[in-house]
C-alpha positions as CSV (number, residue, x, y, z in Angstrom):
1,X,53.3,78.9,99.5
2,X,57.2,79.4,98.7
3,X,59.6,81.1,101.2
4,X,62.6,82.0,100.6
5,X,64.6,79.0,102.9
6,X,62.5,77.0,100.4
7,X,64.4,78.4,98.1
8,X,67.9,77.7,100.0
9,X,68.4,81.0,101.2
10,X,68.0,80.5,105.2
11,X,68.3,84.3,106.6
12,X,68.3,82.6,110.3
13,X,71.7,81.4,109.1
14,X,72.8,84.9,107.9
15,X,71.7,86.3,111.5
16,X,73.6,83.6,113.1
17,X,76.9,83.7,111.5
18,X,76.6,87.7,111.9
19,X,76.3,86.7,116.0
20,X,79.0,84.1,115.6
21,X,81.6,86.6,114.2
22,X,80.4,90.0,115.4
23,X,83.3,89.4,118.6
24,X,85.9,88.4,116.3
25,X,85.8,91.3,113.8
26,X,85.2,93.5,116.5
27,X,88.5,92.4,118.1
28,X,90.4,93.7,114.9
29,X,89.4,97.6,115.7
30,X,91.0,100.6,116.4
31,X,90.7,104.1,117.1
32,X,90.4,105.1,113.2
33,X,87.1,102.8,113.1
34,X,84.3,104.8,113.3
35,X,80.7,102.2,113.4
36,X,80.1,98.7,114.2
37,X,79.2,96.2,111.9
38,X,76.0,95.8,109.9
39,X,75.6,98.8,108.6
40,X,75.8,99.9,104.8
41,X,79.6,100.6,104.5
42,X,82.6,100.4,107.5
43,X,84.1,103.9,108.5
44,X,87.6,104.2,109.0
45,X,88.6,107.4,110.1
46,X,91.3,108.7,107.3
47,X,93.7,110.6,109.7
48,X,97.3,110.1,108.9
49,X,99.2,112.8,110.9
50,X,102.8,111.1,110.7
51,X,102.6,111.2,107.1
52,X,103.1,114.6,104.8
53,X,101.3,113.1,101.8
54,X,99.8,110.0,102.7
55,X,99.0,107.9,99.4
56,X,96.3,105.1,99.7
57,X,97.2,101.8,97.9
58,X,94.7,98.9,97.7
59,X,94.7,95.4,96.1
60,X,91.8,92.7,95.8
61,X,92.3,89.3,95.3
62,X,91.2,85.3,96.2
63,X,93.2,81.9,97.0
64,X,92.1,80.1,94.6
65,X,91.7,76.2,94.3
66,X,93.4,75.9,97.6
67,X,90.1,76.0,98.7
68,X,89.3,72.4,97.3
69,X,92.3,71.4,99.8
70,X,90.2,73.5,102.4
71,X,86.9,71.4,101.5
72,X,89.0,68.2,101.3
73,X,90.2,68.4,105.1
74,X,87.4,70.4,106.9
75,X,90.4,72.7,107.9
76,X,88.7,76.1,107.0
77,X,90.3,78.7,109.3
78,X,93.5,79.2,107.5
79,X,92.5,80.2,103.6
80,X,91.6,83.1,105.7
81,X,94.7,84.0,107.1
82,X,96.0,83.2,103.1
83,X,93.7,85.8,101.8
84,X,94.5,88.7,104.5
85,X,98.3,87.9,104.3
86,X,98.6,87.4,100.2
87,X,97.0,91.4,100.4
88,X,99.2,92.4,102.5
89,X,102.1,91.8,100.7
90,X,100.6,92.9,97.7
91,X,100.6,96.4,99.1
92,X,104.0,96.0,101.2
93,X,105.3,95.5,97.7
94,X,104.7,99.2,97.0
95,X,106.3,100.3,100.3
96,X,102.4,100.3,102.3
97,X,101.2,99.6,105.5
98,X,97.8,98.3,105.4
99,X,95.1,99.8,107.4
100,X,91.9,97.6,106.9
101,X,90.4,94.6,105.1
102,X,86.7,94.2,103.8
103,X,86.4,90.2,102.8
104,X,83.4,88.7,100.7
105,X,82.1,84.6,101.9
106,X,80.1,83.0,99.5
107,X,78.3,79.6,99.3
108,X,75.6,77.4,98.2
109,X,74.1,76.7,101.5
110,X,75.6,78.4,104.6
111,X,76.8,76.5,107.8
112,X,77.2,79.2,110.4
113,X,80.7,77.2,112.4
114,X,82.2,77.0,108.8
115,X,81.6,80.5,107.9
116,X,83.0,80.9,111.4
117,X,86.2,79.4,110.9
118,X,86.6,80.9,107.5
119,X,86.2,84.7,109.2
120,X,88.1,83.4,112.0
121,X,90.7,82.9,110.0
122,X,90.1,86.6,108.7
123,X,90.8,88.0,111.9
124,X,93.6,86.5,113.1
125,X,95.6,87.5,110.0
126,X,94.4,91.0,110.5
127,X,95.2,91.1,114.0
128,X,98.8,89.9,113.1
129,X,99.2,92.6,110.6
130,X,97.6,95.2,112.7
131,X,94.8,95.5,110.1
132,X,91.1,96.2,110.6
133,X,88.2,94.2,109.8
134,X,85.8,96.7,109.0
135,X,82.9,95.2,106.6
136,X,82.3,92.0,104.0
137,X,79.6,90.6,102.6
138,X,78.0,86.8,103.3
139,X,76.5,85.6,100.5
140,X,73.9,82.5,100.1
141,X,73.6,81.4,96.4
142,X,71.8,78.0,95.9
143,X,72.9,76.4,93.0
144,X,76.1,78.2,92.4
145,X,78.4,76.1,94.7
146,X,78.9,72.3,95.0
147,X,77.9,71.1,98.7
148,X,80.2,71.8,101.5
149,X,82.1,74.6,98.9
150,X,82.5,78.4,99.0
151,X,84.4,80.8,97.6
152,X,86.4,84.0,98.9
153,X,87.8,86.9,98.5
154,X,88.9,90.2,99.7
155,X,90.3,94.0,99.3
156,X,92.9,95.2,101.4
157,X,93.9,99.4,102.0
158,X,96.8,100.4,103.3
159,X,99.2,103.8,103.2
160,X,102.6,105.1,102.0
161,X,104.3,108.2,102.2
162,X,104.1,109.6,98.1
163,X,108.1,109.8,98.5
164,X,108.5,106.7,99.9
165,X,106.7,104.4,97.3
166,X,108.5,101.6,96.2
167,X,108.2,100.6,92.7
168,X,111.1,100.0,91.0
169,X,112.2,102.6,88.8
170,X,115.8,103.0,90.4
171,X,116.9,99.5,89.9
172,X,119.6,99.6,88.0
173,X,122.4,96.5,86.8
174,X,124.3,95.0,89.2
175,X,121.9,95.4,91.8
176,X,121.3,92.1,94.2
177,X,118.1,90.1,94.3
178,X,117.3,89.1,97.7
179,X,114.7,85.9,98.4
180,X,112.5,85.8,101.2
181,X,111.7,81.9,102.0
182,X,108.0,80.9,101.2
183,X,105.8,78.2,103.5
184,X,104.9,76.1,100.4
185,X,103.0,77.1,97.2
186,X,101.0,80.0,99.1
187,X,98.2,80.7,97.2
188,X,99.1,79.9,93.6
189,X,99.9,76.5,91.4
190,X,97.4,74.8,92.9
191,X,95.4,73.5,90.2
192,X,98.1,72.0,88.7
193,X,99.6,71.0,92.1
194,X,96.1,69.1,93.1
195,X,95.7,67.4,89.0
196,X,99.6,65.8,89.7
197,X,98.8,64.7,93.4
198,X,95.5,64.0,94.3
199,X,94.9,62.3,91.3
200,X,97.1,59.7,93.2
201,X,97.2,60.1,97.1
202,X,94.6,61.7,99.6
203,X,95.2,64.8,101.4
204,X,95.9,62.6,103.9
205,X,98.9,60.5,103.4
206,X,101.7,61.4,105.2
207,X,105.4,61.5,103.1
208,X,108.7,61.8,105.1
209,X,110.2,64.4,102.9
210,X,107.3,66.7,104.4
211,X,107.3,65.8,107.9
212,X,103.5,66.0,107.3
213,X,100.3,64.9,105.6
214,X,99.7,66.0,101.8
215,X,96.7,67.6,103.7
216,X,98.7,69.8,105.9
217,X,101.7,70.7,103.4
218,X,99.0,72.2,100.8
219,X,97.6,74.4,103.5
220,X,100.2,75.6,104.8
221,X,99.4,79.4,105.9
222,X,100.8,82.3,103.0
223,X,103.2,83.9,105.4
224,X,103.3,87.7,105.6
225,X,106.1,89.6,105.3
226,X,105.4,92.8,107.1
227,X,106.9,92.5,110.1
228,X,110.4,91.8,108.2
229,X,110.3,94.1,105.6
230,X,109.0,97.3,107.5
231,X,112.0,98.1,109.5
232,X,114.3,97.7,105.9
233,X,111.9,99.9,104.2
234,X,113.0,102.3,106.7
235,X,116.3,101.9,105.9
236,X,115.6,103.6,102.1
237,X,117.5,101.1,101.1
238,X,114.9,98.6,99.5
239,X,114.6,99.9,95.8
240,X,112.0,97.0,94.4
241,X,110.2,94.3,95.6
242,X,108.1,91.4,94.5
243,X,105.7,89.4,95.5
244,X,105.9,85.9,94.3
245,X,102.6,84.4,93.3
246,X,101.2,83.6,89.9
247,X,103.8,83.5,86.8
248,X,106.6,82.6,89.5
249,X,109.9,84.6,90.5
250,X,110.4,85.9,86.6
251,X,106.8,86.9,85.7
252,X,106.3,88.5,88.9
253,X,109.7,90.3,89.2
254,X,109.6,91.8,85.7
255,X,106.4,94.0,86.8
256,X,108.7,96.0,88.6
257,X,111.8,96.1,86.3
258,X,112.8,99.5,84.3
259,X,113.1,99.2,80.8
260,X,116.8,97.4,79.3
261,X,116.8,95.7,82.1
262,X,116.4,91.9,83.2
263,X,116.7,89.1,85.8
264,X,119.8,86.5,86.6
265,X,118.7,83.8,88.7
266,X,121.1,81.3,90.0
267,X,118.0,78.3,90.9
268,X,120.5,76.6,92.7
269,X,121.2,79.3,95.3
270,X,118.7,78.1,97.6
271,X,117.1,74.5,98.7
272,X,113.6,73.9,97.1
273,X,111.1,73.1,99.3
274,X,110.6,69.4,100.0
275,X,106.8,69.4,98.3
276,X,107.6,71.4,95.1
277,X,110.0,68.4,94.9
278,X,107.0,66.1,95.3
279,X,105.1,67.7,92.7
280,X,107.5,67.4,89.8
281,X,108.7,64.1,90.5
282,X,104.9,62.9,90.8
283,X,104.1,64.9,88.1
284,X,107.0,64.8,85.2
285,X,106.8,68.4,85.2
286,X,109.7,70.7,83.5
287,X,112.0,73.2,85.3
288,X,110.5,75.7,82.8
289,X,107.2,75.1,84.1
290,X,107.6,74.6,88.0
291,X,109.5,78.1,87.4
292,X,106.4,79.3,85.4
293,X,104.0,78.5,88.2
294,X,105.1,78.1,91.5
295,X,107.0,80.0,93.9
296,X,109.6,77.2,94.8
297,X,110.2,78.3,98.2
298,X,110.6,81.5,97.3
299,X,107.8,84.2,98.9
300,X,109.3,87.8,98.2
301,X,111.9,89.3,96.6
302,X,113.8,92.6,97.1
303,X,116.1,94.5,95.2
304,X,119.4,96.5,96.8
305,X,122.0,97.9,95.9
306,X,125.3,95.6,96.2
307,X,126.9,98.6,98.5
308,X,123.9,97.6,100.7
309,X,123.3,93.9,100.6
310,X,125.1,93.4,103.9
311,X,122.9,95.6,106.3
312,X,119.9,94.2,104.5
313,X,120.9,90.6,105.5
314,X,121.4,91.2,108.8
315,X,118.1,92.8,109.6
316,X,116.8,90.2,108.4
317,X,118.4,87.5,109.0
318,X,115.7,85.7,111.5
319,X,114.1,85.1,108.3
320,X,117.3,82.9,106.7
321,X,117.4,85.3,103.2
322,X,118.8,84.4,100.3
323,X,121.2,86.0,97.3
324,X,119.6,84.3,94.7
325,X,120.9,86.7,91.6
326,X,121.4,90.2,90.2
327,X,119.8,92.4,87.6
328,X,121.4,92.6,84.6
329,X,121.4,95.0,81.2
């Protein structure tokens, strides 16, 4: 007679990852969260009373193949903090604060301490962004993932005041484009960054120019940027911003861009980071393309006014900006 852990699917594993993390996600509530977890939704109480017409923005996204870096070096606590941070700046990018994060683990056969770490990873992130943990979903599929490999993702909710969305439609020519230094590649580029470099070195070599493994520089954690940028979006000063993942500065910054207008990048304003370097030089790749795909040590940009490019720096200078261009007609 078949069961069902016969069939892969070990529900003692389920109940002992729920034990595992149940602490950790509890650790990310607040008073807005209403019921534990395990039940059929998470309940977060939607009480904004410092805001006259609160406006709910949300974003859902993964990390892609940095995963296969994650599976590579048994390091699987920080594509977590990657997921929970690249959704937050998602929404920061429309002025928000986010409120709370539902995340979705799934996997071939599931190891309770790796699901662990990858949840772990989860709420740390959170807990840095003052965001709540409030549901997900672990999901046992046999046969749909390689051994040792799983796959993530998550939604993000957070809140703006309707008069103090950011999106862009007051940029205007001559305004400055400010760069927000990146870790490394974040969460994007990596398939090509993993067919030009592990086809050559394992993750872990260790290069000079990175002061690190190839291991450690590829999982380097997708910094979030809403501890900067909050105190200049109180400023009202901030008129567009852009988070730089897939399609690069330029296909990410024209999202937010009014008609007739466009970007001037000067690439030479700031240092590239030492493994984008690494990357095209292993892999022959084009300017055009490494501008295409990667971030190049860029991680956000904002948009000001030139009257107001000074105050801007020097709030947030800690986090070494850089005037990297202007819009133009």
């Amino acid at each position: 007679m078949k069961t069902y852990k016969d069939s892969g699917v070990d529900i003692e594993a389920g109940d002992e990852t729920i034990r595992r993390i149940k602490p950790l996600v509890k650790s990310t509530f607040n008073k807005n969260v209403l019921a534990d977890i395990g039940l059929f939704g998470g309940f977060y109480e939607a009480n904004f009373p410092e805001y006259e017409h609160p406006v709910l923005v949300a974003s859902t996204d993964g990390v892609g193949t940095k995963l296969k870096i994650a599976f590579m070096t048994g390091v699987h606590d920080t594509v977590g903090q990657c997921l929970v941070n690249h959704g937050v700046n998602d929404i920061l990018s429309c002025g928000a604060k986010p409120l709370f994060f539902l995340d979705y683990f799934a996997t071939g056969k599931l190891e309770p301490t790796v699901a662990e770490q990858v949840i772990s990873g989860f709420v740390k992130a959170c807990r840095e962004n003052g965001c709540a943990l409030i549901g997900g979903e672990t999901a046992e599929m046999p046969s749909m993932y390689q051994e040792g490999e799983y796959d993530v993702s998550g939604t993000i909710i957070g809140v703006v005041e309707k008069s103090k969305i950011v999106n862009g439609k007051n940029i205007i020519p001559g305004d400055v484009l400010i760069g927000l230094p990146s870790t490394g590649l974040h969460t994007n580029g990596y398939s090509l960054a993993r067919a030009v470099l592990l086809e050559k070195y394992p993750v872990t070599q260790y290069f000079d120019e990175l002061g690190c493994t190839l291991g450690e520089a590829l999982l380097k954690v997708h910094h979030s940027y809403l501890h900067v940028v909050t105190p200049l979006l109180e400023t009202g000063f901030i008129k567009g911003i852009s988070h730089i993942t897939g399609g690069g500065i330029i296909g990410n910054t024209k999202r937010i861009l009014p008609e007739g207008t466009s970007l001037n990048i000067d690439w030479n304003s700031w240092e590239t980071l030492p493994i984008f370097k690494l990357i095209q030089k292993e892999g022959n790749i084009s300017d055009e393309e490494m501008r295409l795909t990667f971030n190049l040590g860029i991680g956000m940009l904002l948009v000001v006014d030139k009257s107001n490019v000074a105050q801007i720096l020097s709030l947030c200078e800690k986090e070494k900006p850089v005037l990297i261009g202007r819009i133009k007609n």
